[in-house]
C-alpha positions in Angstrom: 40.9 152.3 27.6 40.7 155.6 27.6 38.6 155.7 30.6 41.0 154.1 32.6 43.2 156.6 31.8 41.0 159.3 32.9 40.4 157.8 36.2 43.7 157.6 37.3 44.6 161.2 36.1 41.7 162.5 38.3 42.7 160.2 41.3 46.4 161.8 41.4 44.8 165.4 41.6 43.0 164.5 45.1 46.2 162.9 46.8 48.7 165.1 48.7 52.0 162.9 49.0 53.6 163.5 52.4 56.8 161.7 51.8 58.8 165.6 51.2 57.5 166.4 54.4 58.8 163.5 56.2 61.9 163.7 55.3 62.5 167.6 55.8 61.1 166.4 59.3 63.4 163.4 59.8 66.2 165.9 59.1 64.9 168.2 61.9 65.3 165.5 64.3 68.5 164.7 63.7 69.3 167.9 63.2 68.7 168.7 67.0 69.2 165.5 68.6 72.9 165.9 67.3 73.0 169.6 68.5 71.2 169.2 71.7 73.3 169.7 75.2 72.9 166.9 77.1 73.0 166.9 81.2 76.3 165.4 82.2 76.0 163.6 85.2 79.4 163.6 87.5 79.0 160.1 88.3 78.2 159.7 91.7 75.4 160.9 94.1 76.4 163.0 97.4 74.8 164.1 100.6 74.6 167.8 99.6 74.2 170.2 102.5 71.0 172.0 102.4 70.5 175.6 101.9 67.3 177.8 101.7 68.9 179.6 99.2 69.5 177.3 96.7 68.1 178.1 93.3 68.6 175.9 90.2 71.2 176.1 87.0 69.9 175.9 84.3 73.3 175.6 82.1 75.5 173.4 83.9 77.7 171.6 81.9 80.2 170.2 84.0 79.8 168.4 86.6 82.5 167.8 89.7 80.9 165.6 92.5 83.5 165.1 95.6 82.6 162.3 98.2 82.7 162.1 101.4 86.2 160.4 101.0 87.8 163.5 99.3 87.6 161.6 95.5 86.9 163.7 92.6 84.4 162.3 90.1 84.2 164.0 86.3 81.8 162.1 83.8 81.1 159.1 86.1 84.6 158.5 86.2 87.1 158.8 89.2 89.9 161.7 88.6 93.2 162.8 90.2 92.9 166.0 91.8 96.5 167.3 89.6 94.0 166.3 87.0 91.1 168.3 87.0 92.3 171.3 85.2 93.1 169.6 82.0 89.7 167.8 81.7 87.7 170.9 82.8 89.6 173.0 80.3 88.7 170.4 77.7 85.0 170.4 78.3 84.8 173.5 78.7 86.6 174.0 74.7 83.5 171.9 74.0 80.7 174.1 75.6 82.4 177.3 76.2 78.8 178.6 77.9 78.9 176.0 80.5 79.3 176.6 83.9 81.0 174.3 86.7 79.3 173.3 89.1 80.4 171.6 92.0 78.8 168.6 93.5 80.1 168.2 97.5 79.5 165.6 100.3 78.7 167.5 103.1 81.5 165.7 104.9 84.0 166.2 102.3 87.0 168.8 103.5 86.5 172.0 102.5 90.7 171.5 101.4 89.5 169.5 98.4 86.5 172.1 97.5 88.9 175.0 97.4 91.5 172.7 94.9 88.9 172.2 92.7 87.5 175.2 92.5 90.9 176.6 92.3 91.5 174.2 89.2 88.6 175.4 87.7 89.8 179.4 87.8 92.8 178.1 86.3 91.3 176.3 83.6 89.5 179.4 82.4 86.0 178.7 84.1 85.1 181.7 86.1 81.3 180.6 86.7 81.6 178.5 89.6 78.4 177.0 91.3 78.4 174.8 94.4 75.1 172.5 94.5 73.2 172.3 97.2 69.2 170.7 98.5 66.7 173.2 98.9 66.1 173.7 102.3 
C-alpha cells in the first residue's frame, strides 16, 4: 500500500495543470472582445466619386452614407435629415475619438452633403472625412 502511495506522489510532481492559465486567458478574451471598437457600417453601399488622393481612416466611427436619392443612412437605418445631430451627438458620447465620415453618392446634391456636415459641426464633431475610391 504504501507503494501505491508513493507512485501517485511522484506522478503529481511531473504534471503542470493548465486549467489557471486557461481561465486568466478566457478572461483576456472577453476582456477585449467587449472593449474592442467595432466598424460601424452606415447601411447602404454608394457610388463614391474617385479621387487620387484618397487615403484611408483608420478611426472612423461614424458612418453617414447619402444615396443618390438625397436619404441619410446612420447604422443601416434610414434617418431624417432634422435628425442627424442628435444621433451623431450620441455616438459620438460613446466614442469621443471617432471621426465622421461621410459616405456620398456621387449623384447625391451637394445641398444634403453640406446639411450633414453642418449637423455634424453642431453636434460637436469637428473631424469630418468625406469617403471617396482611390483613383
Amino acid at each position: 500500500m504504501r507503494d501505491f502511495f508513493a507512485r501517485l506522489d511522484s506522478d503529481d510532481e511531473g504534471s503542470v495543470d493548465i486549467t489557471p492559465m486557461l481561465d486568466v486567458v478566457f478572461i483576456m478574451l472577453i476582456f477585449f472582445i467587449v472593449t474592442a471598437t467595432f466598424v460601424k457600417e452606415a447601411g447602404i453601399d454608394v457610388d463614391k466619386p474617385e479621387a487620387a488622393t484618397a487615403i484611408v481612416q483608420e478611426k472612423a466611427s461614424i458612418l453617414v452614407a447619402i444615396d443618390a436619392q438625397d436619404r441619410v443612412w446612420i447604422n443601416r437605418r434610414e434617418v431624417d435629415i432634422r435628425s442627424v445631430r442628435s444621433i451623431i451627438e450620441r455616438l459620438h458620447a460613446e466614442n469621443p475619438k471617432g471621426t465622421v465620415v461621410i459616405q456620398a453618392d456621387r449623384n447625391s446634391r451637394n445641398d444634403m452633403l453640406v446639411r450633414v456636415m453642418d449637423a455634424s459641426r453642431r453636434a460637436g464633431v469637428y473631424e469630418i472625412a468625406l469617403a471617396a475610391d482611390a483613383g
